[in-house]
VOPAGU-2260 file (C-alpha; in pm, 1 decimal, decimal comma):
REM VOPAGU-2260
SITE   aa  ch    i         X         Y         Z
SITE  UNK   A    0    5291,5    9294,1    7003,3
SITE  UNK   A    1    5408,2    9110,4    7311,8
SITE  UNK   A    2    5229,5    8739,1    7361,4
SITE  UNK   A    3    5123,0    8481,4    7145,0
SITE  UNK   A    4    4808,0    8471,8    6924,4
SITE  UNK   A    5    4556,5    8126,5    6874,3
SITE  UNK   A    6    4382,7    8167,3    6576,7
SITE  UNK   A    7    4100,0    7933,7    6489,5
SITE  UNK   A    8    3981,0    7989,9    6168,7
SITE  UNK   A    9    3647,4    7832,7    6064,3
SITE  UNK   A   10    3513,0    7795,7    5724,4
SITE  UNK   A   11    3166,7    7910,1    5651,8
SITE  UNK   A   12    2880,7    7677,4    5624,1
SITE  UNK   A   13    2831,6    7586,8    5253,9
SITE  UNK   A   14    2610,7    7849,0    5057,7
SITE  UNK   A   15    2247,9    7825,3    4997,1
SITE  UNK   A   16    2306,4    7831,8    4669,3
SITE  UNK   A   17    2328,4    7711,9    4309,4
SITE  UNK   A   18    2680,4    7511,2    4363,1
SITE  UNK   A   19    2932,4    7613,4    4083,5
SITE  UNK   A   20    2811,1    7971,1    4121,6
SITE  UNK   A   21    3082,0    8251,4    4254,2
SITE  UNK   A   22    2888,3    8354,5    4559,6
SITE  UNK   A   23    2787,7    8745,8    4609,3
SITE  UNK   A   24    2869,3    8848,3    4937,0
SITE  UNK   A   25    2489,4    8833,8    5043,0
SITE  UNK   A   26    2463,3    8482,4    4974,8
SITE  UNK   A   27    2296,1    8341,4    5276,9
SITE  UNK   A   28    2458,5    7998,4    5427,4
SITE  UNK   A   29    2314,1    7665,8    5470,1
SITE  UNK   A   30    2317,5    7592,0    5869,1
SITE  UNK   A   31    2094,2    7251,2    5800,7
SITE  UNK   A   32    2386,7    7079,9    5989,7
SITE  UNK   A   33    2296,0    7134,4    6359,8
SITE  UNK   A   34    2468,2    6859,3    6461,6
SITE  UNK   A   35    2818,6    6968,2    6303,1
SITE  UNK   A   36    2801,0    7327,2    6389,3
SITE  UNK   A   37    2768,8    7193,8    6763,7
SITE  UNK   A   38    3058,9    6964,9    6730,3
SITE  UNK   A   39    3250,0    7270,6    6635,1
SITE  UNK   A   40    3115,2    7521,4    6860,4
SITE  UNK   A   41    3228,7    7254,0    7154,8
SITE  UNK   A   42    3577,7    7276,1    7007,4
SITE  UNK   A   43    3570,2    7615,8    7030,4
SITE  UNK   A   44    3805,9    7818,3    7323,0
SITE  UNK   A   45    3588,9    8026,1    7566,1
SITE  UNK   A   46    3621,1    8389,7    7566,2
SITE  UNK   A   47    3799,2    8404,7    7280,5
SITE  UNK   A   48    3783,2    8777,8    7052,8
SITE  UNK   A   49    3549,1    8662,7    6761,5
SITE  UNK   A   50    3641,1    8816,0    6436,9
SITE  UNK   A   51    3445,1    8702,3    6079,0
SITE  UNK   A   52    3397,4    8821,6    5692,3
SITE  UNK   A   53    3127,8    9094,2    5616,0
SITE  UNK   A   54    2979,6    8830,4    5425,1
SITE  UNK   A   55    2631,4    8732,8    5492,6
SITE  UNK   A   56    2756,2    8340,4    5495,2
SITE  UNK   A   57    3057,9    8424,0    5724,5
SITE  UNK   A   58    2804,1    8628,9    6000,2
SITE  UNK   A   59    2501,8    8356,4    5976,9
SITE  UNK   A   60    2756,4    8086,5    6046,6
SITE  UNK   A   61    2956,8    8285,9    6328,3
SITE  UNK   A   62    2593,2    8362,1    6506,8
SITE  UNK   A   63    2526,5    7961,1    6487,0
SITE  UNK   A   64    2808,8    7909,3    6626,6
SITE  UNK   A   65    2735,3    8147,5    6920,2
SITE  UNK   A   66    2979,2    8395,1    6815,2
SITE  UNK   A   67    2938,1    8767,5    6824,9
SITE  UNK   A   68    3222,0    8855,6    6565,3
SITE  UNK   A   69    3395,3    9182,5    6507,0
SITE  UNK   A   70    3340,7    9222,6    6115,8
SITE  UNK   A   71    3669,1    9291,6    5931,0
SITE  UNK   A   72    3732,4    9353,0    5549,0
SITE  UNK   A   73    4018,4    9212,2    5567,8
SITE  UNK   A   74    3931,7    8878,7    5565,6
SITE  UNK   A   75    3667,3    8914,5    5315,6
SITE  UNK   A   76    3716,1    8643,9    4993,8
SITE  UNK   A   77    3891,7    8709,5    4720,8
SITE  UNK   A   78    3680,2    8994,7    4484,1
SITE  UNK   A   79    3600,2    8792,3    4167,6
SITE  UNK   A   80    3479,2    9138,5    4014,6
SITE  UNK   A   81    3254,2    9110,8    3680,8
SITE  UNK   A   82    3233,3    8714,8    3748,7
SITE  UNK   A   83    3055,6    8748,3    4094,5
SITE  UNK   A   84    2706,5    8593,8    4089,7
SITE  UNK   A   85    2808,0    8335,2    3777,9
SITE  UNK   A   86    2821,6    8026,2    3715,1
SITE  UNK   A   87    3185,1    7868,0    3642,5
SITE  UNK   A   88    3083,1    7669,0    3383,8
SITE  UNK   A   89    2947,2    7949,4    3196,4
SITE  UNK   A   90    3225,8    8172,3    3236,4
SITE  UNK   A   91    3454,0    7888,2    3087,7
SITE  UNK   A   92    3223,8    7840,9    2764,8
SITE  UNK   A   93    3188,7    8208,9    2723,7
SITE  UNK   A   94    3394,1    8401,7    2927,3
SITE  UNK   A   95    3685,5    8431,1    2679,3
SITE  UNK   A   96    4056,1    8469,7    2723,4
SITE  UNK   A   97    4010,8    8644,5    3027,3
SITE  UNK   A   98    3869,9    8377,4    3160,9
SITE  UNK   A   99    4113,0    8114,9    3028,4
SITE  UNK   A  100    4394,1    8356,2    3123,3
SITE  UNK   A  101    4325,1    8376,1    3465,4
SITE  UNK   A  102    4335,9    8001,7    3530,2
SITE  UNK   A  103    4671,9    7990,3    3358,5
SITE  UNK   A  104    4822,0    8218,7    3659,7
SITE  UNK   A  105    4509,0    8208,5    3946,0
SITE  UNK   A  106    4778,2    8354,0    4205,0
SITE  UNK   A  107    4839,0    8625,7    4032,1
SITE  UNK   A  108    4531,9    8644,1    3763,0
SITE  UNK   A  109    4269,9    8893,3    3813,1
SITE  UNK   A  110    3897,8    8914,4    3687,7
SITE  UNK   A  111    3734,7    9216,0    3547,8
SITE  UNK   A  112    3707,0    9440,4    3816,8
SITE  UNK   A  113    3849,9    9218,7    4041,8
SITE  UNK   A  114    4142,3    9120,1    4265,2
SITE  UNK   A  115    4448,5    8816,8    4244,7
SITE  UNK   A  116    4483,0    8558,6    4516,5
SITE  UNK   A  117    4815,3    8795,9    4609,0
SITE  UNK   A  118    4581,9    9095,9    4641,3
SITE  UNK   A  119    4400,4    8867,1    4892,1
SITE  UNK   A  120    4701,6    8754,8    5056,2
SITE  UNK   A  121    4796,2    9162,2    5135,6
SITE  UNK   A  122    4494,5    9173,4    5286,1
SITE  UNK   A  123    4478,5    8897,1    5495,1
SITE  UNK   A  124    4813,4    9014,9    5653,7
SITE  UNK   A  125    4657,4    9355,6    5762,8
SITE  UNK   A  126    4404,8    9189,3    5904,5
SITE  UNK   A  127    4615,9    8936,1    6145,1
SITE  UNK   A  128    4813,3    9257,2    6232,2
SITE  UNK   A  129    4546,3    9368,3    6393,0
SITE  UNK   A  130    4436,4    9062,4    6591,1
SITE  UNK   A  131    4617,0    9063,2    6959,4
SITE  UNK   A  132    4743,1    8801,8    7226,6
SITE  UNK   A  133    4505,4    8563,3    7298,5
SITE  UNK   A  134    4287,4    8298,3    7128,9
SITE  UNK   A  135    4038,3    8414,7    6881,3
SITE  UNK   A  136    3802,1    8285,6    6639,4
SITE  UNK   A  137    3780,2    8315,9    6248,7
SITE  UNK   A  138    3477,1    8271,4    6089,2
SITE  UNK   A  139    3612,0    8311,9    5727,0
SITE  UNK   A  140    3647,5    8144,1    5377,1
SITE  UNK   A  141    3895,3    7930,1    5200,7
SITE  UNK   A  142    4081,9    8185,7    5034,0
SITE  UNK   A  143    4122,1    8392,4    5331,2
SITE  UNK   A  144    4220,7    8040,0    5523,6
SITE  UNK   A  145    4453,7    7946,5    5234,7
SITE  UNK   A  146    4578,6    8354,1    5222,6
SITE  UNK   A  147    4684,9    8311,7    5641,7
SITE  UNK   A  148    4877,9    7926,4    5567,0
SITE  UNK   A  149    5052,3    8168,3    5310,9
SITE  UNK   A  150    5168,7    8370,9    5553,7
SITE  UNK   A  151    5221,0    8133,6    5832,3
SITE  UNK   A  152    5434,6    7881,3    5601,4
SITE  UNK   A  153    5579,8    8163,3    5395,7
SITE  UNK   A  154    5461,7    7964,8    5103,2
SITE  UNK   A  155    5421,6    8124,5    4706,9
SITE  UNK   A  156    5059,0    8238,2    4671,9
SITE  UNK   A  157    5056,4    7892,7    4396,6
SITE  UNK   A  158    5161,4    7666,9    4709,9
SITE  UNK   A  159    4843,7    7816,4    4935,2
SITE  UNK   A  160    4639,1    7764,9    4636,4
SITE  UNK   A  161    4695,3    7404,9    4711,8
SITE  UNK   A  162    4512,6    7390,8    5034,3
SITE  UNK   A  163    4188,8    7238,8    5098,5
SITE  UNK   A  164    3936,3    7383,2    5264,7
SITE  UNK   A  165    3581,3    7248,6    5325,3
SITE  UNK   A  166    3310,0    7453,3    5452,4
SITE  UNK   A  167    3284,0    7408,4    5850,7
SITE  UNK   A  168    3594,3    7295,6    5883,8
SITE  UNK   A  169    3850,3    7411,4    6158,2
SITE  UNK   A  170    4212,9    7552,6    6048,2
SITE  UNK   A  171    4438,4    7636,5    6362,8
SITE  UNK   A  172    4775,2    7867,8    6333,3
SITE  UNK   A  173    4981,4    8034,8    6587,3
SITE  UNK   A  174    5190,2    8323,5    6583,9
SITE  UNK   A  175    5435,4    8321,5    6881,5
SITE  UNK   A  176    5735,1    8515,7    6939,0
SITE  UNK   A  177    5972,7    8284,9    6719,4
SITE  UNK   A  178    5726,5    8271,2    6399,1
SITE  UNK   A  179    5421,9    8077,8    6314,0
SITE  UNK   A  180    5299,0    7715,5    6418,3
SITE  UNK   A  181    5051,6    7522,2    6238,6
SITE  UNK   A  182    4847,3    7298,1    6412,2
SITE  UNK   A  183    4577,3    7150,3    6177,8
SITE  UNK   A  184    4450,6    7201,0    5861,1
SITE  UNK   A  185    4063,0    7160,7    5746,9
SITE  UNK   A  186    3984,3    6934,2    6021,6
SITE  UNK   A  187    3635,7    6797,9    5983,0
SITE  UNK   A  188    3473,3    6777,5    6309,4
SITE  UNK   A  189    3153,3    6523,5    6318,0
């Protein structure tokens, strides 16, 4: 693959949801924030490719932002299995040792049915392979953001794990012909 690649990843918009809760992939997002989702639209490149999550979140928030994405897999979030749609507070009180267990290694820990951060990671990886020269967008979520710093840093899955991400926020990488460049992490923009 001959040129360099812009990537500007964008969190979804937070969930419309109960908060604790791990989110089903048809969780709708909350776009109440015009105001924000304009700031980072401006911020946006122009005819950029547009790439998102098959999540319903990930698409609602990629079509406020006046994005038409291509939906990839790829950079669907981690699969929490068994424990999608509940609460984390209830899983901790009576999700036994699984549950427990999985915190003690959350890189490499996966739920009942599930996948590890590391599965994610893989993923993630097919899924830039497949992105060409140019700039394009990301309308994502923070595991898949944290999966690509991964990558681009050549960090241990625990390291990405340390990340930040906040929904809406703006995460820019670069893959050029001598490696990766990072140019911001979870940049608010108001």
């Amino acid at each position: 693959m001959e040129g360099a690649t812009f990537l500007w990843m964008i969190r979804h918009a937070p969930v419309a949801g109960v908060a604790g809760t791990i989110h089903a992939d048809s969780a709708p997002a909350d776009l109440g924030d015009r105001a924000r989702l304009e700031a980072l639209r401006q911020r946006l490149p122009h005819d950029a490719a547009s790439y998102a999550s098959p999540a319903r979140r990930t698409v609602e928030t990629a079509h406020a932002l006046g994005l038409a994405p291509e939906l990839m897999a790829e950079f669907s979030e981690q699969d929490f299995g068994d424990w999608t749609g509940r609460r984390h507070d209830d899983l901790a009180s009576s999700g036994g040792e699984a549950y427990a267990q999985f915190w003690r290694d959350p890189a490499r820990g996966r739920p009942p049915g599930g996948e590890s951060f590391e599965d994610q990671i893989a993923r993630v990886r097919l899924g830039l392979a497949r992105i060409g020269p140019g700039s394009a967008t990301l309308v994502v979520h923070s595991g898949t953001i944290r999966a690509a710093l991964c990558i681009a840093l050549d960090l241990t899955p625990e390291g990405a794990l340390r990340f930040v991400i906040d929904p809406l926020s703006l995460t820019r990488i670069d893959r050029l012909a001598t490696g990766w460049r990072v140019a911001s992490v979870n940049q608010r923009i108001s």
